[in-house]
GUBA-986903 format. One line per field, with one value per residue (C-alpha): residue number from 1; residue in one letter; x, y, z. Coordinates in steps of 0.25 Angstrom, whole numbers, plus 5000, padded with zeros to 4 digits. Example, Ala and Ser with C-alpha at 12.3 -4.5 7.8 and 13.67 -1.06 7.14 Angstrom:
2
pos [1,2]
code [A,S]
east [5049,5055]
north [4982,4996]
up [5031,5029]
This chain:
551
pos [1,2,3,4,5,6,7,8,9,10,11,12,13,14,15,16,17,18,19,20,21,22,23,24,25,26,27,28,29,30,31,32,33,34,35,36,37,38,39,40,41,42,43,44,45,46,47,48,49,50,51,52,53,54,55,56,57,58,59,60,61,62,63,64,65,66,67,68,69,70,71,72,73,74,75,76,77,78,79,80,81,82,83,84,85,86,87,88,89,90,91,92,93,94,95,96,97,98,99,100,101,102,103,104,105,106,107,108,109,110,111,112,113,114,115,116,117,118,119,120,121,122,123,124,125,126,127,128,129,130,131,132,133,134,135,136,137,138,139,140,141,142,143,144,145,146,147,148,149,150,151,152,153,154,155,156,157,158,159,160,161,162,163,164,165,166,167,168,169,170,171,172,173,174,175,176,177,178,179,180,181,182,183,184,185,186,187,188,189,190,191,192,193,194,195,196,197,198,199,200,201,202,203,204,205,206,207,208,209,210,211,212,213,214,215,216,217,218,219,220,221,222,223,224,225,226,227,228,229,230,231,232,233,234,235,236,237,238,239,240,241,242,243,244,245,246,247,248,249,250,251,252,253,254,255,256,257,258,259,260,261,262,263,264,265,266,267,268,269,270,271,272,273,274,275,276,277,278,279,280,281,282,283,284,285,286,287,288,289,290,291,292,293,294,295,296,297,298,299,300,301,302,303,304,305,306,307,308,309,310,311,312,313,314,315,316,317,318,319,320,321,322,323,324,325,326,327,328,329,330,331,332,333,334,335,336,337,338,339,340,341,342,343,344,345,346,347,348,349,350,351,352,353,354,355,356,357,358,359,360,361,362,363,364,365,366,367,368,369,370,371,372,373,374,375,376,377,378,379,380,381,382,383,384,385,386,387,388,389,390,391,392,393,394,395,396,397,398,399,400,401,402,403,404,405,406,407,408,409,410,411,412,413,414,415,416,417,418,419,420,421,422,423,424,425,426,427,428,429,430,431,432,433,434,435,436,437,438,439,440,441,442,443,444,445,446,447,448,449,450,451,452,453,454,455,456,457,458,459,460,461,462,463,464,465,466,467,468,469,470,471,472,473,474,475,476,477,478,479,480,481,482,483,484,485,486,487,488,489,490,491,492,493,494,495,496,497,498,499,500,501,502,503,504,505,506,507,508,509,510,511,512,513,514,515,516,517,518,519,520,521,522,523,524,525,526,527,528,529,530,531,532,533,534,535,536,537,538,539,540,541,542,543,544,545,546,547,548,549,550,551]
code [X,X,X,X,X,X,X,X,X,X,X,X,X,X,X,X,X,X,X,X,X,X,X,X,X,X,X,X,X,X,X,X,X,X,X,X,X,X,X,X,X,X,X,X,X,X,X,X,X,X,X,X,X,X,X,X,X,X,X,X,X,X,X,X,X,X,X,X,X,X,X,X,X,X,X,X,X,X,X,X,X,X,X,X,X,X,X,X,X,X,X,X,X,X,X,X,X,X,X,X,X,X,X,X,X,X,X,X,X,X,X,X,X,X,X,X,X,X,X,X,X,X,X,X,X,X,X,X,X,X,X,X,X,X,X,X,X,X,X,X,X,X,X,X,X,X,X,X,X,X,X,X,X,X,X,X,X,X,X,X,X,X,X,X,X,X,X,X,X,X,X,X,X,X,X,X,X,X,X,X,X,X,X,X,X,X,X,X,X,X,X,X,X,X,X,X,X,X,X,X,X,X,X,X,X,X,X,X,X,X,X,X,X,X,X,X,X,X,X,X,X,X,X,X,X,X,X,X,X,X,X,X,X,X,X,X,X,X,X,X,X,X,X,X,X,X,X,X,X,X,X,X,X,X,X,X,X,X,X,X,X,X,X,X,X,X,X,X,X,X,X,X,X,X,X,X,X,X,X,X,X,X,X,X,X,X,X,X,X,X,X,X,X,X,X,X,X,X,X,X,X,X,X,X,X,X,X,X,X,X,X,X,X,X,X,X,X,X,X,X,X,X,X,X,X,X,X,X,X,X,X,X,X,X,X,X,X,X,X,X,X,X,X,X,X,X,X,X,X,X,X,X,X,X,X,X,X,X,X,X,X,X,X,X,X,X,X,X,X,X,X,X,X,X,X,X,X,X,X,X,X,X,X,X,X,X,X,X,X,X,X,X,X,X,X,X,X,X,X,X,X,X,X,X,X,X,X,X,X,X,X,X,X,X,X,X,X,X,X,X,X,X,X,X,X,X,X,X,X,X,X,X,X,X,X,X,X,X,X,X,X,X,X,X,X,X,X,X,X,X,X,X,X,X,X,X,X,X,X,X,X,X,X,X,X,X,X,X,X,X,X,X,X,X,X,X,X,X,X,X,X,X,X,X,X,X,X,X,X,X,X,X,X,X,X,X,X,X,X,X,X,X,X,X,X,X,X,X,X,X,X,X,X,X,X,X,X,X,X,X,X,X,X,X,X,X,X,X,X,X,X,X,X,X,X,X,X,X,X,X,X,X,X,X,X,X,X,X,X,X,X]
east [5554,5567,5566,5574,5579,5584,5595,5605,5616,5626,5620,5631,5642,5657,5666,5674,5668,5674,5663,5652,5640,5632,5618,5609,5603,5606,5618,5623,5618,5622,5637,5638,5632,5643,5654,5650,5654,5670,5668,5663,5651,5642,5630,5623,5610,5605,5592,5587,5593,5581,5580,5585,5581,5583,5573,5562,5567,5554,5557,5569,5585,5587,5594,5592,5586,5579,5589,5578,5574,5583,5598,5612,5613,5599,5599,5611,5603,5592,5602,5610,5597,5590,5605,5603,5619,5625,5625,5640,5637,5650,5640,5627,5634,5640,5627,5617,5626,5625,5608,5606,5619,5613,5600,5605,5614,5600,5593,5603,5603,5587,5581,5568,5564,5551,5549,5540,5538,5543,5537,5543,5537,5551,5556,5561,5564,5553,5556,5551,5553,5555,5559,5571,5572,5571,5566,5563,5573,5571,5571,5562,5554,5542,5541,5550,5563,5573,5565,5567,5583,5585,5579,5585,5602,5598,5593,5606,5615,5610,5613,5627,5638,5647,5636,5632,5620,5619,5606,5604,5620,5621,5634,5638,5651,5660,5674,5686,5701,5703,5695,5703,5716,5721,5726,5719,5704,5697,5684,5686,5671,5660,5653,5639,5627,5621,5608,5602,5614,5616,5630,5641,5649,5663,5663,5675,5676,5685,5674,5662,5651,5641,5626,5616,5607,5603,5598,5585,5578,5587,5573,5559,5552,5560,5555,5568,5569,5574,5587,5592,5598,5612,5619,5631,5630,5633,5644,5652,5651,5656,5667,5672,5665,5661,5645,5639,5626,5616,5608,5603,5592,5581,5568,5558,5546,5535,5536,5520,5514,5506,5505,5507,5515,5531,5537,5537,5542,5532,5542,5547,5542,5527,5531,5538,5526,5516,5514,5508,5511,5500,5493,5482,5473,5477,5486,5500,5510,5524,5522,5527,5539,5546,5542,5546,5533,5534,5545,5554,5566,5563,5567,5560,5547,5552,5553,5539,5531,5537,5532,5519,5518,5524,5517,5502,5503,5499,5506,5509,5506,5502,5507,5495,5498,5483,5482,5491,5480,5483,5489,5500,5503,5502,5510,5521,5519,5515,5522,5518,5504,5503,5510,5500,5488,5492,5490,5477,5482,5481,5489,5481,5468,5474,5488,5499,5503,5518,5528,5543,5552,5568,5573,5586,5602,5607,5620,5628,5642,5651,5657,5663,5660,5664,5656,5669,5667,5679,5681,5689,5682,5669,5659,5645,5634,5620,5612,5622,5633,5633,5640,5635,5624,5611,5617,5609,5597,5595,5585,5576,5580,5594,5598,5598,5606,5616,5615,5618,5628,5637,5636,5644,5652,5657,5660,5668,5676,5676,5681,5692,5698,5695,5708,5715,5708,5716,5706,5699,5707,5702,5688,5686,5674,5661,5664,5652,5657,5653,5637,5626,5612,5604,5590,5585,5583,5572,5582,5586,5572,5570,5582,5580,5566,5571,5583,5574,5564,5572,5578,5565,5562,5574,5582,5572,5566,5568,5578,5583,5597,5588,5581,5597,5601,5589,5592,5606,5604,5595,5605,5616,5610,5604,5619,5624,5612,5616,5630,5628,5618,5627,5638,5630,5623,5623,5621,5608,5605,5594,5606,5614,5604,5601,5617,5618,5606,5611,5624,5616,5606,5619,5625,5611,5611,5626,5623,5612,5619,5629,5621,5616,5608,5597,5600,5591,5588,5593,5583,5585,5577,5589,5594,5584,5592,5606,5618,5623,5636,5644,5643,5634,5642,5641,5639,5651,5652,5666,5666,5676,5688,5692,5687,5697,5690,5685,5695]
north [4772,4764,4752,4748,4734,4728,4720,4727,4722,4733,4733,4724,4731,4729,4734,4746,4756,4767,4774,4774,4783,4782,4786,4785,4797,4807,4810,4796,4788,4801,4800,4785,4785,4797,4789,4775,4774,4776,4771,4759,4766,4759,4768,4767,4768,4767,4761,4758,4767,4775,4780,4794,4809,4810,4798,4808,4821,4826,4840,4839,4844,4859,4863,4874,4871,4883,4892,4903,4907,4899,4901,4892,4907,4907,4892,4895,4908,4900,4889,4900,4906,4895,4890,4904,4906,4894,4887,4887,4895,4888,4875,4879,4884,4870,4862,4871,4873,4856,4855,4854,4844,4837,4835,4832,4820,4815,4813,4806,4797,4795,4805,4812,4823,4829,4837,4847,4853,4869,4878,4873,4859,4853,4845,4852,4848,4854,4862,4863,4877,4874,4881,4891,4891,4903,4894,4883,4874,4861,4847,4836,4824,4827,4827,4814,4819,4811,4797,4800,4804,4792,4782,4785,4787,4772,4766,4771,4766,4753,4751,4757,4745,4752,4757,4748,4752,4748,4749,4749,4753,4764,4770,4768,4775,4782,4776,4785,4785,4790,4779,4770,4774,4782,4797,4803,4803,4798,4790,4775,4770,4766,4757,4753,4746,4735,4737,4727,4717,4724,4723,4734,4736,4744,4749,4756,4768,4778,4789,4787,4797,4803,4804,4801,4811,4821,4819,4823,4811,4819,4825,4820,4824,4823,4822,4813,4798,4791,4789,4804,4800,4810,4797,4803,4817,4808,4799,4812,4817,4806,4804,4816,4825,4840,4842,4856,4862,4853,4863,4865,4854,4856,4855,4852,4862,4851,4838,4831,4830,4818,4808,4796,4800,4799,4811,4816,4829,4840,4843,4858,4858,4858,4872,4876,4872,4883,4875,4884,4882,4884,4883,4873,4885,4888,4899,4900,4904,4903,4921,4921,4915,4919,4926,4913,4908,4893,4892,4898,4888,4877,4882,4894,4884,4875,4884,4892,4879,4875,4889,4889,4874,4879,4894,4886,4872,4865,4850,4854,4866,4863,4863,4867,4866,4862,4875,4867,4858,4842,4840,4849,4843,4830,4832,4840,4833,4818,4812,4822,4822,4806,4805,4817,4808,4797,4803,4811,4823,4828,4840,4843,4847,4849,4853,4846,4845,4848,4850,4852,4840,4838,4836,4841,4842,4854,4851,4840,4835,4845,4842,4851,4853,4841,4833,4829,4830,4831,4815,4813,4803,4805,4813,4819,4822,4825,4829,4824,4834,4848,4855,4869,4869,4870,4879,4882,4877,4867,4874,4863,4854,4856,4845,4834,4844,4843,4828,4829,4838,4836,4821,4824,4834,4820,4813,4822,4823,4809,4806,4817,4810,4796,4790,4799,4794,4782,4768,4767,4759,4747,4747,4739,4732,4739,4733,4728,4720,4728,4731,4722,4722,4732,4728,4741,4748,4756,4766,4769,4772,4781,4790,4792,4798,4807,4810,4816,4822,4832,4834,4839,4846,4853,4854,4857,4868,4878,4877,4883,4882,4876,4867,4861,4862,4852,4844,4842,4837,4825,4822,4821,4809,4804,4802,4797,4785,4784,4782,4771,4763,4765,4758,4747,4741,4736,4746,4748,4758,4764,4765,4772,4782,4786,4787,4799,4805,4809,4814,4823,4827,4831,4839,4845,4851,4855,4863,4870,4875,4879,4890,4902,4908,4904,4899,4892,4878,4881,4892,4892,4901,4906,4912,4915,4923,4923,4925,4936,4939,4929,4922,4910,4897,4883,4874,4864,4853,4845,4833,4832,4825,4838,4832,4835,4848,4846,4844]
up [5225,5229,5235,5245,5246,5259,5255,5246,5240,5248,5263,5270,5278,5275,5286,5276,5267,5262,5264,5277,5277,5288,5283,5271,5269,5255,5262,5264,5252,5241,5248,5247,5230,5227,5234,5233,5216,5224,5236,5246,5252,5266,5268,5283,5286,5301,5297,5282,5270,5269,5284,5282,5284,5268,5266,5274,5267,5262,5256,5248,5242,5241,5229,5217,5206,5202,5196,5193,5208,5213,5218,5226,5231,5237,5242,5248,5256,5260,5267,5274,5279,5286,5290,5299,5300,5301,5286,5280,5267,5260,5263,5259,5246,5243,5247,5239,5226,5226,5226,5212,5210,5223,5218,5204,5210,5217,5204,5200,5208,5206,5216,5208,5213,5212,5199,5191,5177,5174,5165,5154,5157,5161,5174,5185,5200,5209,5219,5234,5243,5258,5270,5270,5253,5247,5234,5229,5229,5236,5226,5231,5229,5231,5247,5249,5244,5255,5251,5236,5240,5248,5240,5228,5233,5243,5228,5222,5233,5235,5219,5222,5225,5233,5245,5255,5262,5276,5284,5298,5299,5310,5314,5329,5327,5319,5321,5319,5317,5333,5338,5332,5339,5326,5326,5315,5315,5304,5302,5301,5301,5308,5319,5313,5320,5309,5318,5309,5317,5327,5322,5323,5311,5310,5297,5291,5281,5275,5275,5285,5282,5291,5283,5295,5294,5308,5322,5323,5329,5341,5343,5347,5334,5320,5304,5303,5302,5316,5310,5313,5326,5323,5322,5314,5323,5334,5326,5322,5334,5342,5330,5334,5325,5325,5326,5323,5325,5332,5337,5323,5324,5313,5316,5304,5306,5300,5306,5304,5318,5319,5332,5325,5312,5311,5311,5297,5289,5283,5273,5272,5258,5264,5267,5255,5247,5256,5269,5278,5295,5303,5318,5322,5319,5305,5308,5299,5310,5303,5299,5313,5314,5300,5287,5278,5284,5282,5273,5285,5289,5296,5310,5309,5304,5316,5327,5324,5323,5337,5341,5338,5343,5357,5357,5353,5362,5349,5344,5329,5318,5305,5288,5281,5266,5263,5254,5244,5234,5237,5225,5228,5242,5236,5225,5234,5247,5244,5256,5265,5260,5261,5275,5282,5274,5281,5293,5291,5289,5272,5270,5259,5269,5281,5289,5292,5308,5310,5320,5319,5321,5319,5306,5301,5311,5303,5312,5313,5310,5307,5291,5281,5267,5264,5275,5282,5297,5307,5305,5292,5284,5291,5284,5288,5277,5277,5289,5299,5296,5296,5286,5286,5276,5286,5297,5308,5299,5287,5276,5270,5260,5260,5268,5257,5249,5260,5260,5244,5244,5256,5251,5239,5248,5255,5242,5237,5248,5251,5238,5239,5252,5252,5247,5257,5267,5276,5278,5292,5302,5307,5314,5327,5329,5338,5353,5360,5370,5380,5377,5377,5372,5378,5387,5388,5374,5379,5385,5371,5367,5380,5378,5364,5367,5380,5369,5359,5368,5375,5361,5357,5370,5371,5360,5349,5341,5352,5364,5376,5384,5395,5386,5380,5394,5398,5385,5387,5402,5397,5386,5395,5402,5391,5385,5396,5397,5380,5383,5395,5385,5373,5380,5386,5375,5361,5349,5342,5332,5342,5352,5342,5338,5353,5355,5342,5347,5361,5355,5344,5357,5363,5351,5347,5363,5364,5350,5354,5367,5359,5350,5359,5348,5340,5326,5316,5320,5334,5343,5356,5364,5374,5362,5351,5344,5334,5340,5332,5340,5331,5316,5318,5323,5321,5333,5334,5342,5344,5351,5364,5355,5343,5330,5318,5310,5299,5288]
C-alpha cells in the first residue's frame, strides 16, 4: 500500500499554471500525469488527495478482454441498452474501443489488478459480471478497485515535478474572459479557498479543467464520500455553461443498512457473483419486476427494492449470498466481508441488510467528444460532465472507463490547442471588504439537512408533478436564505458546498419537470410510460446569458 506523506515537495501554490484541475479523482490525476511531462500542472483537492468516489469504487473498469465470448460489438449493446434511448452511440464506440488500452495504461502506472490462472496455467486478468453485462468483462482489484486506482496515480504524481498537489484547495469561482470586461469568452482561472488559511487565492491558467466528481450528497442517503456536493455542476453552470440531464440521478440498489454504520456500498459484483435478493421471510422477489432477476440494471433493481419496501412497511430487504462456501466470499469480497464482520453481520451465514442510496449523476456539464464545454479552455471529465456515454442510465463499471478514456480525450486536445490559446488577463484579487465572520453557522447545518431531505422525499426513486412541484417551493426559499448568507459572511468550504448543492437541487427539479415520460433513472408516476411520439431527447438546460455552442 502507498503511503501518504503529508508534506511533499510540490503542495504550495503559485499564482499561474498552465494547467488547473479541480479534483483528484482517476479523471483528474490521469489527465495531470499525461500532460504534466509538457506542462505546469496544479491538481485540487477539496479535502485530502484520497477523498474521492474512485477511492470507494469497489467493483471495478469495464473493458474486453475475453475475445472468445466476448465482443466491442456486444459491450457497445449492453451500454446502449441500459442507456434506454439516450446514450450517443458515436460515444459509446470511442469509449468501449479504449478499455483494454485504458486498463493497459493503469498497469503501467502500477495499478495490480486482481488475477487468475487459465487452463493452460498462465496469468490472466480475472473477470467480474455485473449488472446490465451480457459477459464478463469488468477488471478489478479484488473488491477495492477505486483505492488501488487512486493510490497508485497520487503515488506517481507526487514523484512527478511538474504537478503540484494542493489539498484542501476548493474552487469558489470560475473566473472568465466577460467577467473581466473582455469581448470574447474564454476561461482565465480560478478563485480558491485555502480552507486550511482560510485564504482565497486567484489562480490563473490557460486550460482550467473540471474533475469533481457528481452531486449525490444532494440527497439524504448516498454510498458517495461527502465530497460529491456538484461543485463543478454548479461552477459551469454559473460560468455560463450548458447542463443536460439531471433528472438522471442514479440510485445504487445495495447500500448496507445499519443504524450506526456509514453509508457503505454492496458492490454490484455481490450480484454478478449469484447474490440472491430476498424479503425478511426468505422469499426471492426480483422474478417479478424483471426476467434478468438480479443482474437487471441498476434502476430496475433500485425501483423494485423501493417497491417492496413501500408495498410490505419493512426498513430494508436483504443480499443473501451465504449459499457461496466462505472461502469464495472471502477470497472475492475481503472488504465487504471484513466491513459487515465488524458489524455483526458474516455474510458467509447470514444476509446482508440493504436499501438503495444515491450514487452516480449520469448528467451533468454538457461537453463533446473532446471534454470541451461551451467555455473555451474549460474542460469537464469524469462524473461531472456528461458526454453521452451513460444516457438515461450508467451500466456498471463503465464509469472509471469514462474517467480513463475521456481523460486522454482532453490531453489530446489540450495539446492540439494549447499554443494557440492567448494567456489569461490579469486576475483581480477576491474582495471581502464587505463580509464578516459569520455567528450563526448552525443555519448552514440546518439548511443542508432540510436541503437533502426534501431531495430524498421528493425527488427520488419515484416522483410525481405534485411531489417536484412541492420540492421546488422549498427550494426557492431555501435559495433566497443561501444567497442572503453567502453575501454576508466569510467563505468556508461548508458554505460553499451548500451554495453548489442549492443550484444542482435546482437543476435536478427543473430536469425532471422537463421529461413527461418515464425513462431509465427518471420514473415519475404521472407518466410511467415512454414517450414514443418523438426520438428520445436530451434535457438541456441554458443558463439565462446564451453560452457559446460547443466548438
Amino acid at each position: 500500500m502507498t503511503t501518504l506523506t503529508a508534506n511533499q515537495p510540490n503542495n504550495t501554490a503559485d499564482s499561474h499554471y498552465d494547467i488547473l484541475i479541480a479534483g483528484s479523482g482517476g479523471a483528474g490525476l490521469s489527465l495531470a500525469l499525461h500532460l504534466a511531462d509538457t506542462y505546469k500542472v496544479a491538481v485540487l483537492a477539496k479535502f485530502a488527495l484520497t477523498e474521492c468516489s474512485t477511492y470507494y469504487a469497489q467493483g471495478g473498469i469495464s473493458a474486453v478482454f475475453d475475445e472468445e465470448y466476448d465482443s466491442i460489438e456486444s459491450h457497445i449493446e449492453d451500454t446502449l441498452i441500459a442507456g434506454a434511448g439516450l446514450c450517443d452511440p458515436e460515444i459509446v464506440r470511442l469509449t468501449v474501443a479504449q478499455g483494454r488500452q485504458s486498463i493497459e495504461w493503469l498497469r503501467q502506472q502500477g495499478v495490480n489488478f486482481t488475477e487468475e490462472r487459465n487452463a493452460d496455467g498462465a496469468k490472466q486478468l480475472h473477470l467480474n459480471r455485473e449488472g446490465g453485462h451480457s459477459h464478463r468483462r469488468i477488471v478489478h482489484t479484488d473488491d477495492a478497485t477505486g483505492k488501488a486506482v487512486s493510490l497508485s496515480l497520487i503515488e506517481r504524481a507526487q514523484a512527478h515535478p511538474n504537478i503540484t498537489l494542493l489539498e484542501y484547495h476548493n474552487v469558489v469561482e470560475l473566473i472568465t474572459a466577460t467577467k473581466l470586461g473582455a469581448s470574447e469568452q474564454r476561461i482565465c482561472g480560478a478563485y480558491v479557498l485555502d480552507s486550511k488559511s482560510g485564504s482565497i487565492k486567484s489562480i490563473a491558467a490557460k486550460v482550467v479543467v473540471l474533475a469533481t466528481g457528481g452531486a449525490n450528497k444532494v440527497y439524504l442517503y448516498s454510498t458517495n464520500p461527502h465530497i460529491s456536493s456538484g461543485d463543478g455542476i454548479a461552477l459551469a453552470w454559473r460560468a455560463g455553461c450548458r447542463i443536460s440531464n439531471m433528472e438522471f440521478m442514479q440510485f445504487h440498489p445495495t447500500c448496507l443498512y445499519h443504524p450506526t454504520a456509514r453509508s457503505f456500498l454492496i458492490s454490484e459484483a455481490v450480484r454478478g457473483e449469484g447474490a440472491h435478493l430476498i424479503l425478511p421471510d426468505g422469499e426471492r422477489f426480483m422474478r417479478r419486476y424483471d426476467e434478468r432477476m438480479e443482474l437487471a440494471p441498476r434502476d430496475i433493481v433500485a425501483r423494485a427494492i423501493d417497491s417492496e419496501i413501500k408495498k410490505h412497511g419493512i426498513e430494508c430487504v436483504y443480499l443473501d449470498i451465504s449459499h457461496k462456501s466462505r472461502e469464495f466470499i472471502q477470497k472475492h469480497f475481503p472488504t465487504i466481508y471484513m466491513q459487515c464482520l465488524e458489524l455483526d453481520i458474516d455474510i458467509s451465514q447470514q444476509p446482508i441488510p440493504v436499501v438503495p442510496a444515491a450514487h452516480y449523476t449520469c448528467g451533468g456539464v454538457l461537453t463533446d467528444a473532446n471534454a470541451r464545454t461551451d467555455i473555451p479552455g474549460l474542460y469537464a471529465i469524469g462524473e461531472v460532465a456528461c458526454t453521452g456515454l451513460h444516457g438515461a442510465n450508467r451500466m456498471a463499471s463503465n464509469s472509471l472507463l469514462e474517467c480513463l478514456v475521456f481523460a486522454e480525450q482532453a490531453n489530446q486536445d489540450i495539446r492540439r490547442r494549447f499554443a494557440q490559446l492567448p494567456e489569461p488577463l490579469p486576475l483581480p484579487d477576491w474582495d471581502e471588504s464587505k463580509v464578516g465572520d459569520s455567528d450563526e453557522e448552525v443555519v448552514i447545518a440546518h439548511n443542508w439537512d432540510e436541503l437533502r431531505r426534501f431531495m430524498w422525499d421528493y425527488v427520488g426513486i419515484v416522483r410525481t408533478n405534485k411531489r417536484l412541484e412541492r420540492a421546488m417551493n422549498r427550494l426557492v426559499l431555501l435559495k433566497e436564505e443561501i444567497a442572503e448568507y453567502y453575501g454576508q459572511f466569510r467563505i468556508t468550504s461548508d458554505l460553499l458546498e451548500l451554495r453548489n448543492l442549492v443550484i444542482v437541487a435546482e437543476l435536478i427539479i427543473r430536469c425532471a419537470q422537463q421529461r413527461k415520460e418515464s425513462r431509465g433513472l427518471h420514473y415519475t408516476k404521472d407518466y410511467p410510460d415512454l414517450d414514443n411520439s418523438q426520438p428520445p431527447q436530451n434535457t438541456v438546460l441554458t443558463p439565462e446569458k446564451p453560452a457559446q455552442k460547443v466548438h
